[in-house]
C-alpha positions in Angstrom: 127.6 179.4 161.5 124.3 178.9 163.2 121.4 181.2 163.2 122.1 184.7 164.7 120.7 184.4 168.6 117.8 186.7 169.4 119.5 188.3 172.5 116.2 189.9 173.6 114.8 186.4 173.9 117.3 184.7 175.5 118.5 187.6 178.2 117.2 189.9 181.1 116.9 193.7 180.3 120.4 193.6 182.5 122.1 190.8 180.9 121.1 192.1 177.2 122.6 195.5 178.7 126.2 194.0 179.5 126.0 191.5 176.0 125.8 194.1 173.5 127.4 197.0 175.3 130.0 199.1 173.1 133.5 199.5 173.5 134.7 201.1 176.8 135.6 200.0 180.5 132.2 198.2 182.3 131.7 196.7 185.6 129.3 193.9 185.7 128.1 193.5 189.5 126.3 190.1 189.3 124.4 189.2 192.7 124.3 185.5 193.3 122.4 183.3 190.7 122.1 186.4 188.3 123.5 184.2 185.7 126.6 185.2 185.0 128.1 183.0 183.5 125.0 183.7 180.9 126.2 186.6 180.8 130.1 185.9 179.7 129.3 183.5 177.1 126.9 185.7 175.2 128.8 188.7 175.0 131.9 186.1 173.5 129.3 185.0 171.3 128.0 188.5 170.2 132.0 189.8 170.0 133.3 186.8 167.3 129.4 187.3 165.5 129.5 191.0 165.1 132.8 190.4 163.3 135.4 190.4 166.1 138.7 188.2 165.8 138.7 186.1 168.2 142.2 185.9 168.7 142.0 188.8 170.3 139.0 188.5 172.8 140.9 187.4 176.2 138.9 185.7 178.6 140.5 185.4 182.0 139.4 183.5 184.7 140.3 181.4 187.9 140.2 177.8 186.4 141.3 176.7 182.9 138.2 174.8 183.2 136.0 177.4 183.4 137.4 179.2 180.8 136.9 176.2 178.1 133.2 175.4 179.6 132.3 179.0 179.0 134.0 179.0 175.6 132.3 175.7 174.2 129.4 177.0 175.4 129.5 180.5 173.2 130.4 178.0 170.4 127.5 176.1 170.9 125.6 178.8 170.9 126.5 180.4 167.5 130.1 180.3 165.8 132.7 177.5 166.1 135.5 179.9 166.0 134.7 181.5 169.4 136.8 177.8 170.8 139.9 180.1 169.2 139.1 183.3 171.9 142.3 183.6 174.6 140.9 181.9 177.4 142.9 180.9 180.9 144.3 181.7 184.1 146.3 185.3 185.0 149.1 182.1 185.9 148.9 181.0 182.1 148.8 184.0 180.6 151.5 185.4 182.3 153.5 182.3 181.4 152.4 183.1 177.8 153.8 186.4 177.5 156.7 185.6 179.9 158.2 183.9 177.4 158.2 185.5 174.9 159.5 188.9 176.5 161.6 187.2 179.0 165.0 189.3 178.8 163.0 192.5 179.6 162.7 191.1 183.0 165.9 189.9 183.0 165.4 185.7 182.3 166.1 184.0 179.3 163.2 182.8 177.9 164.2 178.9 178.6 163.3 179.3 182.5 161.9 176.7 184.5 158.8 177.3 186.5 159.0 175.7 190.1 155.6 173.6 191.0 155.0 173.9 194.8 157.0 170.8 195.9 160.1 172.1 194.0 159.4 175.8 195.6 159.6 174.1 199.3 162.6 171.7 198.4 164.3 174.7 197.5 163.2 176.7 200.3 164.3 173.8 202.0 168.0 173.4 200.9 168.5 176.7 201.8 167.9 176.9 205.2 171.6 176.3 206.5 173.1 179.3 204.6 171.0 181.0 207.5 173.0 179.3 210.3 170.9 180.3 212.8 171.7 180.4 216.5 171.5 177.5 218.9 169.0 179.8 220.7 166.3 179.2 218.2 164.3 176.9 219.0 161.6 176.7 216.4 161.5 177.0 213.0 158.8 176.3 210.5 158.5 173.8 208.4 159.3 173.8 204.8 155.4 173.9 203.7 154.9 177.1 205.9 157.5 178.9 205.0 156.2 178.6 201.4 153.0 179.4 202.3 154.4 182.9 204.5 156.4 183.6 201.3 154.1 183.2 198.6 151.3 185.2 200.9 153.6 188.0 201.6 153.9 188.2 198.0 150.5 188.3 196.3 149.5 191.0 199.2 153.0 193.0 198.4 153.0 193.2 201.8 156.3 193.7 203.9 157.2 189.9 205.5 158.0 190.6 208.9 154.9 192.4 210.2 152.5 190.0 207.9 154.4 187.3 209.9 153.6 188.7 213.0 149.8 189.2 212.3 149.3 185.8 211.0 152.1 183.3 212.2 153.0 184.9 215.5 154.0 181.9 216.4 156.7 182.2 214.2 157.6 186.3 215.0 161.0 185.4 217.3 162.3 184.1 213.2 160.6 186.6 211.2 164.1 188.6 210.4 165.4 184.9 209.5 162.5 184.1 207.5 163.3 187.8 205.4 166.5 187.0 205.1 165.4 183.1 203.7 163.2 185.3 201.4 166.1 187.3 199.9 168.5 183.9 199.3 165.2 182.2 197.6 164.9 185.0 195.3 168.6 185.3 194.5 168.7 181.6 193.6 165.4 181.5 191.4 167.5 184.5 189.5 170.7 182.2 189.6 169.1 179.1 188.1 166.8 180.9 185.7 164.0 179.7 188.0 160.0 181.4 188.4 157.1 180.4 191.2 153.9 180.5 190.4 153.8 184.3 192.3 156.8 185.4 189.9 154.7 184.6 187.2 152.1 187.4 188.0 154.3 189.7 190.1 156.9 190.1 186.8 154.1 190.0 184.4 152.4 193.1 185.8 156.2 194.5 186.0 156.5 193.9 182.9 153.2 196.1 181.5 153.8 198.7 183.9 157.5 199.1 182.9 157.6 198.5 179.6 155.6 200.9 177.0 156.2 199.5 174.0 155.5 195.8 175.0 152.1 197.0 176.7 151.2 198.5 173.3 152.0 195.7 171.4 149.7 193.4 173.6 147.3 196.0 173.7 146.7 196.0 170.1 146.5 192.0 170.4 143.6 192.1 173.0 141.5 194.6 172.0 138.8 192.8 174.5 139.1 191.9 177.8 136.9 189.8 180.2 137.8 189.1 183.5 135.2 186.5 185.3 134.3 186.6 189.4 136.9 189.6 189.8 136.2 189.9 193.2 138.4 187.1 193.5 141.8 188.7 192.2 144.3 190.3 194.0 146.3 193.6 193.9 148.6 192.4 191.6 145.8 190.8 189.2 144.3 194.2 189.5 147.2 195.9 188.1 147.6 193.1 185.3 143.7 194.1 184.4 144.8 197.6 184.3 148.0 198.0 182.4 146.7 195.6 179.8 143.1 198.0 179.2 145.1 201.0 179.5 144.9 201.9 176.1 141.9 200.7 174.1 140.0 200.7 177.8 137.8 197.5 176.3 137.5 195.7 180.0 134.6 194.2 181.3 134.9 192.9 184.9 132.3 190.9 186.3 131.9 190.1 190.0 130.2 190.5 193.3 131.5 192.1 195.9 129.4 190.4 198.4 131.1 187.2 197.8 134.5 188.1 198.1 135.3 185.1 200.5 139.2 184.3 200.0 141.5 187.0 201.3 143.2 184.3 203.2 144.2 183.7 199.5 145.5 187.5 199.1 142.3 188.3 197.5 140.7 192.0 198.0 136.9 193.0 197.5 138.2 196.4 197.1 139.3 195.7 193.7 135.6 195.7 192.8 134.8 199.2 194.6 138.4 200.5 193.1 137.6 199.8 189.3 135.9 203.0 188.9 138.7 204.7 189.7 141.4 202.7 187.9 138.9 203.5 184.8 136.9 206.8 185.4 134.4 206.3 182.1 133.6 203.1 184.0 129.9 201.7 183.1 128.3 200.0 186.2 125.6 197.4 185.3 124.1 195.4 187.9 122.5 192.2 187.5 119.9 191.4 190.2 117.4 189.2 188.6 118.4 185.9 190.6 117.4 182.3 189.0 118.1 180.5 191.9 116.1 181.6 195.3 112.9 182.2 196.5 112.3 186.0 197.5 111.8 185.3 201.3 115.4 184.2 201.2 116.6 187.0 198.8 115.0 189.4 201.0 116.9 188.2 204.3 120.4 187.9 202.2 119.5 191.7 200.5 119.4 192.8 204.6 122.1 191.1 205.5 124.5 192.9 203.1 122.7 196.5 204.1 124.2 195.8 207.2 128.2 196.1 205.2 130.5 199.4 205.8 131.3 199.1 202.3 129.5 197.8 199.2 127.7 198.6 196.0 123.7 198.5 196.7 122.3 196.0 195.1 118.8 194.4 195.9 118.0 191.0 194.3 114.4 189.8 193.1 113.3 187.3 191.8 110.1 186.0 189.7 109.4 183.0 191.6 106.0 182.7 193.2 105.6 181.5 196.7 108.3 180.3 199.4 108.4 180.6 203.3 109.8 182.3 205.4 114.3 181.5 206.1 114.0 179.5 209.8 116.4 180.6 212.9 116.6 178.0 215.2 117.6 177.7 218.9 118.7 174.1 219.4 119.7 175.2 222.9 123.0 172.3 222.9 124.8 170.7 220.1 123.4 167.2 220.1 120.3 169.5 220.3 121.3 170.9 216.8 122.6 167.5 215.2 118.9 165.8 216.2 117.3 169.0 214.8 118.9 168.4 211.3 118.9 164.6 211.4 115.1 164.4 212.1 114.3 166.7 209.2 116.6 165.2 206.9 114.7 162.2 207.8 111.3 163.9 207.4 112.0 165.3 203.9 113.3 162.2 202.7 110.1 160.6 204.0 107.8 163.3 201.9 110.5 162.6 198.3 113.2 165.1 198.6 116.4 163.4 197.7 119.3 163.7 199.7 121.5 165.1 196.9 118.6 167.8 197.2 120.3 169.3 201.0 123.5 170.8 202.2 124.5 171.4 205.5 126.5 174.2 205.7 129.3 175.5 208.7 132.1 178.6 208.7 134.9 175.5 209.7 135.4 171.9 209.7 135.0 171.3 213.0 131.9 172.2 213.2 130.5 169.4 212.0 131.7 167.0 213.9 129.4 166.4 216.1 126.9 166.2 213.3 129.0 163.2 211.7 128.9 161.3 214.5 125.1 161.4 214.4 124.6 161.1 210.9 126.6 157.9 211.3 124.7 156.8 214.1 121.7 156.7 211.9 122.8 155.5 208.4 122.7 158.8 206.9 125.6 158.4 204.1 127.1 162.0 203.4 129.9 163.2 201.8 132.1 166.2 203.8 134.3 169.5 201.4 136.4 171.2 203.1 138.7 170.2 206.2 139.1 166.7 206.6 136.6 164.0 208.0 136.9 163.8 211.8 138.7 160.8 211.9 140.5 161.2 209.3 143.1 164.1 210.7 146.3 162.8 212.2 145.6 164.8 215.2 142.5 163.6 216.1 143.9 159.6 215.5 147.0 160.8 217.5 144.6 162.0 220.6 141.7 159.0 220.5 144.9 156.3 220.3 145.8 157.6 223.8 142.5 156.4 225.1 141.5 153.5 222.5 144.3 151.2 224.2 142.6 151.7 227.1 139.1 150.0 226.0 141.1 147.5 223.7 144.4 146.9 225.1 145.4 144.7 222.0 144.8 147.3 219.8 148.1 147.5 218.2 147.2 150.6 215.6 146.6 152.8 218.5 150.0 151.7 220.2 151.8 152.2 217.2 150.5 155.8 217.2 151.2 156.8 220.9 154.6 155.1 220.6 156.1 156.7 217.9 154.9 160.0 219.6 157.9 159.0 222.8 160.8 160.9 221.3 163.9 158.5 220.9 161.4 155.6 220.2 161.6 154.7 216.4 159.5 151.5 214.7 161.6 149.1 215.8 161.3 149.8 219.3 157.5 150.6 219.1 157.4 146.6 217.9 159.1 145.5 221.1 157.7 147.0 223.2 154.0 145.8 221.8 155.6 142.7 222.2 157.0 142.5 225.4 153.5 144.3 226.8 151.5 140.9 225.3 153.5 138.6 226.2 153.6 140.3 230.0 150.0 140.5 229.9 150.8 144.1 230.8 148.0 146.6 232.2 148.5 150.3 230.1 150.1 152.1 232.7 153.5 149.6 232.9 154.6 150.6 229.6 157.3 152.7 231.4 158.4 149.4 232.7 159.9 147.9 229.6 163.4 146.2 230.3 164.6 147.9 227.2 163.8 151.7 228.1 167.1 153.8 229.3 167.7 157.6 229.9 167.1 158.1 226.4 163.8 156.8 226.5 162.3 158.7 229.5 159.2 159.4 227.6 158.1 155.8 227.7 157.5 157.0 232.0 155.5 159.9 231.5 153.3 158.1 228.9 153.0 155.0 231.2 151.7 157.9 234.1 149.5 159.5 231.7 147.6 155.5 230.8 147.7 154.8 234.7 145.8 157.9 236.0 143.8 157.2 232.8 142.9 153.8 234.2 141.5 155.1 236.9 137.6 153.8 237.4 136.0 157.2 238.8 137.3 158.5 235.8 134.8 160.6 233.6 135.3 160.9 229.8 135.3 164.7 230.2 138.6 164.7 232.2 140.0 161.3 230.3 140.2 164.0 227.3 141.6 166.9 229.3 144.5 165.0 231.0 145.3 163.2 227.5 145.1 167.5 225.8 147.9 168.4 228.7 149.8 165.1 227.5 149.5 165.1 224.3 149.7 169.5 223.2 153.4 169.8 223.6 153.4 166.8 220.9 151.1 168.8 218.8 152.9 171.8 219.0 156.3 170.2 218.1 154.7 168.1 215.4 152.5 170.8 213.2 153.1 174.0 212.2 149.5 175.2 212.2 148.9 173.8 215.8 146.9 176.7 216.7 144.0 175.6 214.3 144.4 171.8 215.1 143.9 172.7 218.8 140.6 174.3 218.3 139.9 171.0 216.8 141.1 169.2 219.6 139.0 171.1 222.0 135.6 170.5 220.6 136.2 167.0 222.0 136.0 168.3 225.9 132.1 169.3 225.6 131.6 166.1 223.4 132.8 163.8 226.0 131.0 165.9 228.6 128.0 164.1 227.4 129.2 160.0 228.1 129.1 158.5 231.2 131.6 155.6 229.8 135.1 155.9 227.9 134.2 153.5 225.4 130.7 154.8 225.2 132.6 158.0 223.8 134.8 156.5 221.4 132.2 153.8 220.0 130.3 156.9 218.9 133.3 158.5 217.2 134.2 155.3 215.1 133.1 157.0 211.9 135.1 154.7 209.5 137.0 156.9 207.4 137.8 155.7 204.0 140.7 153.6 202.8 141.3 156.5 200.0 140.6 160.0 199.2 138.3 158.4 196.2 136.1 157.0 198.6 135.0 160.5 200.0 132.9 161.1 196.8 129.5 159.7 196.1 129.5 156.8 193.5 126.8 155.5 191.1 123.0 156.3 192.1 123.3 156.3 195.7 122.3 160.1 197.2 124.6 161.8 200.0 123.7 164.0 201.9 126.4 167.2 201.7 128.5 169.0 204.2 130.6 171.6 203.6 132.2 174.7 204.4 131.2 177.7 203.5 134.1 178.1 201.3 134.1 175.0 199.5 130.1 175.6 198.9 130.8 178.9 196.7 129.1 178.5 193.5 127.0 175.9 194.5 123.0 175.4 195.2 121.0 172.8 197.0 117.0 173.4 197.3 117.1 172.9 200.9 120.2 174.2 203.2 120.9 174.3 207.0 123.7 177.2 208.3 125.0 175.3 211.5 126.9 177.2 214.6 125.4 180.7 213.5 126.5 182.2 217.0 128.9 184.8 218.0 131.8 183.4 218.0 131.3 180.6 215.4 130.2 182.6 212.3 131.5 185.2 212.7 134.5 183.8 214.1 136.1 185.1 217.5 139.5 185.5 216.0 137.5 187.9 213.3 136.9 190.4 216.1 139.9 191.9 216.1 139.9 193.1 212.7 137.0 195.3 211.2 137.9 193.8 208.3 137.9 190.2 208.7 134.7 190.7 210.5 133.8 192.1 206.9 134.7 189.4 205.4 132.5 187.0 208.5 129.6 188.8 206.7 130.4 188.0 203.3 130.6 184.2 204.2 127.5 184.3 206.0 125.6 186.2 202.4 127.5 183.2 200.3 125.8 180.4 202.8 122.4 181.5 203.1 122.8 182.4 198.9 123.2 178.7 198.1 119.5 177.9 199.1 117.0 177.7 196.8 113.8 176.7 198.4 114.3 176.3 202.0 116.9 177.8 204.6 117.4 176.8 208.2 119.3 178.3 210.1 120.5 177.1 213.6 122.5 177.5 216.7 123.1 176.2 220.2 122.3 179.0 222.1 123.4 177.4 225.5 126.6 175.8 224.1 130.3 177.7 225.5 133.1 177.2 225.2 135.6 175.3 228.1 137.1 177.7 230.1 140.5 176.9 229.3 139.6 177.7 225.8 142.3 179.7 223.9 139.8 182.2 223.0 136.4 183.4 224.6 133.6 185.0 222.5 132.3 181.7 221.7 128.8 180.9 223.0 127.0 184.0 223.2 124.0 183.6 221.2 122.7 184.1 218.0 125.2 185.9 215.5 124.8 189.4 215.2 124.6 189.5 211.6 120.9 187.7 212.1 119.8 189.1 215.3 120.6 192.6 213.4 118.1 191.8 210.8 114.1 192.8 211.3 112.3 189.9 213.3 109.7 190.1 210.2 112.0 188.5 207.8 112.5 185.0 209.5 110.6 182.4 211.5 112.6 182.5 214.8 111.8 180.0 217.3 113.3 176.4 219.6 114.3 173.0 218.4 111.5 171.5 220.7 109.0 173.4 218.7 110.0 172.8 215.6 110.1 168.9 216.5 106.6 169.2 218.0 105.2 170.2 214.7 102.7 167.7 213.3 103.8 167.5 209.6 106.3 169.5 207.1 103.6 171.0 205.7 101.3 171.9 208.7 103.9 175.6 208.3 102.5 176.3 205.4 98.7 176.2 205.9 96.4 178.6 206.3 94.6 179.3 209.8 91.6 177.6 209.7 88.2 178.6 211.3 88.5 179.5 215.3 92.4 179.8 215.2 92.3 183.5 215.0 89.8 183.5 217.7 92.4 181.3 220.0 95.3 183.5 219.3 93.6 186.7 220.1 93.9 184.6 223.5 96.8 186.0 224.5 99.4 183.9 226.3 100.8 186.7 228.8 100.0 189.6 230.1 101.3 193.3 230.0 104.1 193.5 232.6 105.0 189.6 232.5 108.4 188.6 232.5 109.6 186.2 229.0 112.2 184.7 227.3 113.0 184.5 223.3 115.2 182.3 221.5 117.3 185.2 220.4 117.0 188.2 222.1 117.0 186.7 225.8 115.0 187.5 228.5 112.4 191.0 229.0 109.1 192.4 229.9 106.3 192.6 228.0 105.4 196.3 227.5 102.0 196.7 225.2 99.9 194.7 222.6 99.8 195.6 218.9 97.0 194.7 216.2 97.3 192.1 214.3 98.4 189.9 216.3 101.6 192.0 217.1 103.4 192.4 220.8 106.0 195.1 221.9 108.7 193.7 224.7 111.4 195.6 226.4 114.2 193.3 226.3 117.1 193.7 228.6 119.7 193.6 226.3 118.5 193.7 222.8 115.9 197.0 223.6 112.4 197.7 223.0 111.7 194.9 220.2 107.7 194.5 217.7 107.2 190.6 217.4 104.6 188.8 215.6 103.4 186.4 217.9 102.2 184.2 215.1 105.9 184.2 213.7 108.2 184.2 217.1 108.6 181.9 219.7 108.2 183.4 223.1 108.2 181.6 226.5 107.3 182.7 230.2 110.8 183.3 232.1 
């Protein structure tokens, strides 16, 4: 046993709160970088020291990783025996008390639990007891339908209409895809087989069915923790509240604000609902953060003002100093990638590290562009979320079509575009890279090959598609639209989530836009992916330089971060529109970005960037993202790329004015009744001058708007 810890010393007035709180139900909202984690392992460590078994202290959380960190850390702190608290997932819990009360849910306790591949082989196998028309013409693939059945079942939502709101695709088979439901369920009961889901869904069964068995484990946990409970769904929820429902000893910590996975089945409401599922709740907030500066805190406690529901929270913090969050018009894309490249460059130049920076975007995509720059300069970086661009079998499918072009010989890229011709296996696809070298054949004859009969027809329409390729007049920009006309029907046929994959596809159009030359285009999208997914992690001492999405960045900081694409249509996203709900959730993701800073945030978007107009969806493009251009003007540096670039050094923003500027900017640059333009808020008419520097404008869309002139960027229309 180690000293006893001085709790006052080592916690906030909030934390110390939550630590040494009695028995009784208690809801611990934790704003980002409120510590806690802190939090978690000192109340373990105060439970086993004020005499608590540990045995029965259950600690649940999302990873069996965290769970044993957070333990070893409490037994570090004071008592070796807190290693012996109940610590794991809702899955291995669940499997805990499964088997031992397995025959009150109607299993032996010998089952077998199904890891996803064995879930879809199943699935799989069972498809011809359907026997489906002839008339049907599509039917998803063996990974989907595990992913629409395993969905439908952590939301206990009813299959055909959650198929129709998010694989409508796949609506003409939703009755089939029920009925596939039903026969996979009645097997897993035949062979004594569980899912992952069953594990949950018959565990909370299970407590809310059975009296005497929730009695008995409510008398072995007589303490319950539950860590980022934002995170759980409705049937975690229940588990939570069956297993409290006698002694009430739960403590739930969470934030609501960054509740980011409900394509997961998780529900924020589970943190607004826990008052009710225990009335003599205790609500203790945490909003000391250790991470930020307060000019950031103050822009992420607006942003979160702005949600229909939430639980007011307003983080501080006791760090001195910091600027002002940046919101940057980069007018175009490449605008945006030179933006961040140069000031990567620039802090790197002045010490920071590039482990230090993050670049942060709402989906994978949107970083391409970015990678092909970063390349271009010998900026090594390492990408979460989504896959590099060259790296997705889409995107290699599509550049192949217009790589044998610039390299005829290039036999990889025929190999790709071959095996897309239906009836034309490997062996053929050898041939006819044969017959075409020894030939010396041009692209566009590869419908000529000696060997091609009806069967092969495809061979034709590709060897049409190379030829009007071929063309010299050709521009880039059309290259890729006639090769996204060839190639979609392929793309639909070959993935199941084409509609995503095509969103990819079409960031390429505005891309190629920009090249004069085909192989100008594709020399800058050579980004030479890695041999192996080992190589996509830095090794040794060498820095990267991170990208990520927003949803692989939760739980992580970086001193300096950039928010990429924050424009309607981008973040939040135009399919989020729809749904008051989802667009919810658009506002969460942004409060989880602009939360990972810790000393600098920029924020950008290419305010003149649309989308083409044969884009499957239209919002995009429109300007800055409400959720900032909602927020006061005085709590961000809003301004263009080109002045931001023109600025003399990094730390010219942060100086004082020196003698005779305040005379010069009492100069005013316009005059009452002039027409201007900002970065945000788009063109209007200067109505009055404020002190202090201050002017009122009457914008035409955005309304009558107070700007600091020292802090906005305003230009003559």
């Amino acid at each position: 046993m180690a000293d006893r810890i001085d709790y006052g010393k080592m916690l906030n007035p909030a934390q110390l709160d939550a630590v040494m709180a009695e028995e009784g139900p208690i809801l611990v909202i934790a704003g980002a970088g409120s510590g806690k984690t802190r939090t978690l392992v000192y109340r373990v460590a105060r439970l086993v020291e004020s005499g608590v078994d540990p045995e029965t202290i259950l600690l649940l959380t999302f990873t069996r990783k965290a769970s044993r960190e957070m333990l070893d850390r409490a037994a570090a702190l004071s008592d070796a025996r807190c290693r012996f608290v109940s610590g794991g997932t809702f899955h291995s819990l669940a499997l805990k008390v499964l088997r031992r009360y397995a025959e009150a849910v109607g299993y032996d306790n010998g089952f077998t639990i199904l890891d996803r591949s064995d879930m879809e082989e199943v699935i799989h196998s069972l498809i011809p007891e359907l026997q489906m028309p002839r008339t049907v013409q599509r039917f998803p693939k063996r990974g989907t339908l595990a992913n629409i059945l395993s969905k439908a079942a952590n939301l206990q939502a009813p299959l055909e209409g959650f198929v129709l709101e998010e694989y409508g695709q796949f609506v003409e088979v939703a009755s089939e895809i029920e009925e596939l439901g039903r026969l996979y369920a009645a097997y897993k009961r035949e062979h004594s087989l569980m899912d992952y889901d069953d594990l949950i869904i018959l565990l909370e069964r299970l407590l809310e069915e059975n009296s005497e068995i929730r009695s008995e484990l409510s008398r072995q946990y007589g303490h319950i923790m539950v860590d980022e409970y934002q995170d759980t769904n409705g049937i975690q929820a229940g588990i939570v509240k069956w297993l409290a429902h006698e002694h009430q000893n739960i403590m739930v910590v969470g934030d609501d604000s960054q509740s980011i996975y409900s394509f997961r089945g998780a529900d924020y409401r589970n943190m607004l609902d826990f008052p009710s599922l225990f009335p003599k709740a205790r609500i203790i907030k945490l909003e000391q953060n250790y991470r930020s500066t307060q000019p950031i805190l103050a822009l992420t406690n607006a942003l979160m003002e702005q949600a229909r529901e939430r639980y007011t929270k307003c983080l501080f913090t006791t760090r001195s100093g910091g600027e002002k969050p940046r919101v940057i018009n980069t007018r175009t894309e490449p605008g945006q990638a030179l933006l961040i490249t140069r000031h990567i460059k620039e802090l790197t130049a002045h010490g920071r590290s590039l482990a230090d920076m993050a670049v942060l975007f709402r989906a994978a995509y949107h970083s391409f562009e970015l990678e092909a720059h970063l390349t271009r300069e010998h900026i090594p970086y390492v990408k979460y979320g989504g896959f590099k661009f060259l790296e997705s079998a889409h995107i290699k499918d599509f550049l192949a079509h217009m790589r044998v072009l610039v390299n005829r010989d290039e036999a990889m890229s025929w190999m790709r575009i071959l095996r897309l011709v239906k009836n034309v296996g490997l062996g053929k696809t050898h041939a006819i890279i044969e017959w075409m070298k020894k030939e010396n054949a041009a692209p566009g004859q590869v419908g000529a090959w000696p060997g091609a009969g009806k069967r092969e027809q495809g061979l034709k329409e590709l060897g049409k598609l190379l030829g009007d390729l071929s063309a010299r007049d050709l521009a880039p920009e059309q290259a890729v639209e006639r090769v996204m006309i060839y190639y979609l029907p392929m793309l639909k046929e070959k993935f199941d989530d084409y509609p995503r994959r095509e969103k990819e596809l079409e960031q390429l159009i505005p891309m190629a836009r920009r090249y004069k030359k085909l192989r100008g285009f594709l020399d800058d999208l050579v980004l030479e992916p890695p041999a192996s997914p080992a190589d996509t992690a830095p090794m040794g001492k060498k820095a990267f330089l991170t990208l990520s999405t927003v949803h692989s960045a939760k739980g992580l900081e970086w001193p300096v971060v950039f928010i990429i694409w924050v424009m309607e249509g981008r973040l939040p996203s135009a399919m989020s529109y729809s749904n008051p709900l989802n667009l919810e959730e658009e506002r969460r993701l942004m409060y989880v970005a602009a939360t990972r800073a810790k000393d600098q945030l920029i924020i950008t978007y290419p305010g003149e960037e649309s989308g083409p107009a044969w884009a499957s969806y239209q919002r995009r493009g429109t300007g800055l993202s409400s959720f900032i251009a909602a927020l006061p003007t005085d709590l961000y540096l809003h301004g263009y790329a080109d002045a931001w670039n023109r600025r003399p050094h990094l730390s010219a923003m942060k100086r004082k004015a020196g003698p005779g500027e305040t005379e010069r900017r009492k100069e005013l640059p316009f005059a009452r009744g002039e027409k201007v333009r900002h970065p945000a808020f788009g063109t209007g008419v200067v109505s009055r001058f404020v002190p202090d520097n201050k002017v009122e404008i009457l914008f035409k869309k955005a309304g009558r708007k107070l700007l600091h002139l020292e802090y906005t960027t305003l230009e003559k229309a």
